[in-house]
C-alpha positions in Angstrom: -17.7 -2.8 -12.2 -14.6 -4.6 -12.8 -10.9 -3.7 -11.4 -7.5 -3.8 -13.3 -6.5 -7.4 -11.8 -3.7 -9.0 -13.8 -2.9 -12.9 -13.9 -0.1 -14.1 -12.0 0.5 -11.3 -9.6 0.2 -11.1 -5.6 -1.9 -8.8 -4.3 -0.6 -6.6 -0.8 -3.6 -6.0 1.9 -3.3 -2.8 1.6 -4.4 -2.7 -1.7 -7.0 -5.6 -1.4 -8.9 -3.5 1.4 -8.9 -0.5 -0.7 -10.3 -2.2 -3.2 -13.0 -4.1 -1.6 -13.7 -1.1 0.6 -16.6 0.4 -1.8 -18.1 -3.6 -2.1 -17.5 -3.3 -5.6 -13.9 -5.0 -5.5 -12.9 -8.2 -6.8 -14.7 -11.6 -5.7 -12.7 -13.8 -2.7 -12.1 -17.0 -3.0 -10.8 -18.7 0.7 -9.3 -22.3 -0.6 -9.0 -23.1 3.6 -10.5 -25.7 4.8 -13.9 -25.4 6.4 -12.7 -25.4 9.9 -10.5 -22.3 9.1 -12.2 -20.5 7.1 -14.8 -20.6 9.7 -12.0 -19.8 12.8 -11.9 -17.0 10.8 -12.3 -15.1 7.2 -12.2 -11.8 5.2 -15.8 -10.8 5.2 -17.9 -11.3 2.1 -14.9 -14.3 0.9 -16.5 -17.8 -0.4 -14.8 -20.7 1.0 -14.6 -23.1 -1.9 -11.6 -25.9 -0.6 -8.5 -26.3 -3.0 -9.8 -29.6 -3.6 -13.4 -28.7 -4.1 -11.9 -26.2 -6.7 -9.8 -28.4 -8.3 -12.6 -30.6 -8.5 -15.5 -28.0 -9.6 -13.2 -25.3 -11.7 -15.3 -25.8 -14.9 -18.8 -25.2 -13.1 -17.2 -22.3 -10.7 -15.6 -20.4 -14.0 -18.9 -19.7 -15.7 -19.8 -17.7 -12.3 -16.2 -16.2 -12.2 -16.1 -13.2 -14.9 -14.7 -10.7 -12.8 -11.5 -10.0 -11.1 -10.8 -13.0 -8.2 -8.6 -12.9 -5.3 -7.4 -16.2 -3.8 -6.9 -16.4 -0.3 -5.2 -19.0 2.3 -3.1 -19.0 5.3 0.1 -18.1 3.7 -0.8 -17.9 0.1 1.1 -21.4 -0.8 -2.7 -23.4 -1.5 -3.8 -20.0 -3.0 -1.3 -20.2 -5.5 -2.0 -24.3 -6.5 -5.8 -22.4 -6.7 -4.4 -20.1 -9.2 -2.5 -22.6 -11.1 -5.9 -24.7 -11.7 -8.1 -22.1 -12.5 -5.5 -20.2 -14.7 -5.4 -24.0 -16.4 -9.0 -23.8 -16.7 -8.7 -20.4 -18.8 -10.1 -17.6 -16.2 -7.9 -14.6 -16.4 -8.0 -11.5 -13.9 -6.6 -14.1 -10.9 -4.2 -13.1 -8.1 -3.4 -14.1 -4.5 -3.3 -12.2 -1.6 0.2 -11.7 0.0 1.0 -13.5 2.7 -2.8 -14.9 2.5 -4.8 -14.4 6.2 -1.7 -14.3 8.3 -1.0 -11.0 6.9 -4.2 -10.0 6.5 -4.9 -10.2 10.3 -1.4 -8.6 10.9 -2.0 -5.6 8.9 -5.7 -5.0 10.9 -8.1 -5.8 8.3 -11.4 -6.8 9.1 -12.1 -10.0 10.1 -15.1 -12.2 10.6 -14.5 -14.5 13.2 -15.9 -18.1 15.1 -15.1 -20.9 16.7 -11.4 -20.8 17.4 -9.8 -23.9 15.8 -6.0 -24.7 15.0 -4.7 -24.4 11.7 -3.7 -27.1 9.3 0.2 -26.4 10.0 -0.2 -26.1 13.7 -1.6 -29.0 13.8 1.2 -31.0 11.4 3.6 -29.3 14.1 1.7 -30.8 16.8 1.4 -34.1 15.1 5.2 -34.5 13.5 6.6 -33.5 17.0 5.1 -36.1 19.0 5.9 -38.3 16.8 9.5 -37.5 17.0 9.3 -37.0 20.9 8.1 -40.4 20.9 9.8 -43.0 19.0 12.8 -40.8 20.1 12.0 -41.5 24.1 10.8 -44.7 22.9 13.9 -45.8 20.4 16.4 -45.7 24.1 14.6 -48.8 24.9 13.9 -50.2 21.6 15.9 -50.2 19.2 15.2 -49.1 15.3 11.9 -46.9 16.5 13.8 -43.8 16.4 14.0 -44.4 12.3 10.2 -43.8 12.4 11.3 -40.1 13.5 13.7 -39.7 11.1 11.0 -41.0 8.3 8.8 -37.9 9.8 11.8 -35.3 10.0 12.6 -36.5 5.5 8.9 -36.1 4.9 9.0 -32.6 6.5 11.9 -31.8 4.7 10.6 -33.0 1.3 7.3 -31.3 2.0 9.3 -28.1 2.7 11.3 -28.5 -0.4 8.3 -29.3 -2.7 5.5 -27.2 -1.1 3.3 -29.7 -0.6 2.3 -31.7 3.0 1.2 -35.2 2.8 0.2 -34.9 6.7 -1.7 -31.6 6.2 -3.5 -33.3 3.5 -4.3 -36.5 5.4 -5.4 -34.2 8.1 -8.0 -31.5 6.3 -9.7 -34.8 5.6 -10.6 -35.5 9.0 -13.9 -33.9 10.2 -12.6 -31.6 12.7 -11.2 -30.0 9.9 -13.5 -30.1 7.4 -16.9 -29.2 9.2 -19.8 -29.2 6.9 -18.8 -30.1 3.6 -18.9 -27.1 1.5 -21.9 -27.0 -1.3 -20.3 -26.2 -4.3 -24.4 -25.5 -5.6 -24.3 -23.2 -2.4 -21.5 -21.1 -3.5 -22.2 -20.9 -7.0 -25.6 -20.0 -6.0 -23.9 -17.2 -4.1 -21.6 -16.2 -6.8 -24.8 -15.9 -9.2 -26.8 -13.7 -6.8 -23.6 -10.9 -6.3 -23.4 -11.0 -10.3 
C-alpha cells in the first residue's frame, strides 16, 4: 500500500506520524550523518548519508518504488537529497518540515542513543573559537584577527548559499561518521520491507 505523496512538497509531522502510524506509510530516508542519526532517529527511518545517496542513487532507486520521506536536522540536506533523487527520476519524494528539530518538538517518537552534538553545533563551536582566538590573539599580533574575519565571510556565504564547507569538512571526521553506512545493508533492508 502506497500513499498520495507528491514531488516537491514538505511534509508537516503531523501528517508524517499519521501516516506512518499503521506501518504502512511511506519509507524514511535520514541523510544525517551516522553520529546523528544514531543520537537519535524516527523509528523504522534508514540512514543513507547525503553523500552516500548522492553517491548510490541509481542502486537505491530500484528499491525505492513507494512514497519516500527525506529527513535531516532542519530539512536543508533533505532537500539537496530530493534534488538528486528527483535528478535520478524517482517520483513520490518529499521532506519532512523542519526535519528532526521539529519532529522532536512536536512529540513524536523517537529512537534514541548515545548523545552526540550535531553537525551545526559543532560548526558554532568550531567558528567561534576561532574568532575568540585570533581576535584575543590579533591585540598582540597584528593581521591574525583577518583569520576571523575569513571565518565570519565563510559563515556568511555558507548562510547565503546553504551550504557549509566546515560542516562538511567536519561529518568527515570519525566522530561524526561512526560506522560507515553499508549501502548493501540498507538496500538489503529496503528489499526485505518490499
Amino acid at each position: 500500500m502506497t500513499t498520495d505523496v507528491s514531488h516537491t512538497t514538505g511534509l508537516t509531522p503531523a501528517v508524517l506520524q499519521g501516516l506512518i502510524k499503521d506501518g504502512a506509510g511511506p519509507r524514511l530516508l535520514d541523510v544525517r550523518t551516522p553520529g546523528e542519526f544514531r543520537t537519535a532517529h524516527i523509528p523504522g527511518a534508514y540512514n543513507v548519508p547525503l553523500d552516500t545517496l548522492r553517491e548510490h542513487r541509481a542502486e537505491l532507486l530500484a528499491h525505492l518504488d513507494q512514497d519516500v520521506v527525506l529527513v535531516c536536522r532542519s530539512g536543508a540536506r533533505a532537500s539537496k537529497a530530493e534534488q538528486a533523487l528527483a535528478e535520478a527520476g524517482l517520483p513520490n519524494l518529499r521532506v519532512l518540515d523542519g526535519g528532526m528539530m521539529a519532529w522532536e518538538m512536536a512529540g513524536a517518537p523517537v529512537t534514541r542513543g548515545e548523545a552526540r552534538w550535531d553537525l551545526e553545533r559543532q560548526v558554532r563551536l568550531i567558528a567561534g573559537s576561532i574568532v575568540l582566538v585570533t581576535g584575543v590573539v590579533g591585540v598582540l599580533v597584528p593581521g591574525v584577527h583577518l583569520i576571523g574575519t575569513a571565518i565570519g565571510a565563510g559563515l556568511t556565504f555558507a548562510a547565503l548559499t546553504n551550504t557549509c564547507a566546515m560542516g562538511m569538512l567536519l561529518s568527515k571526521l570519525p566522530y561524526n561518521r561512526g560506522p560507515r553506512t553499508d549501502i548493501r545493508t540498507v538496500i538489503a533492508s529496503l528489499r526485505d520491507r518490499s
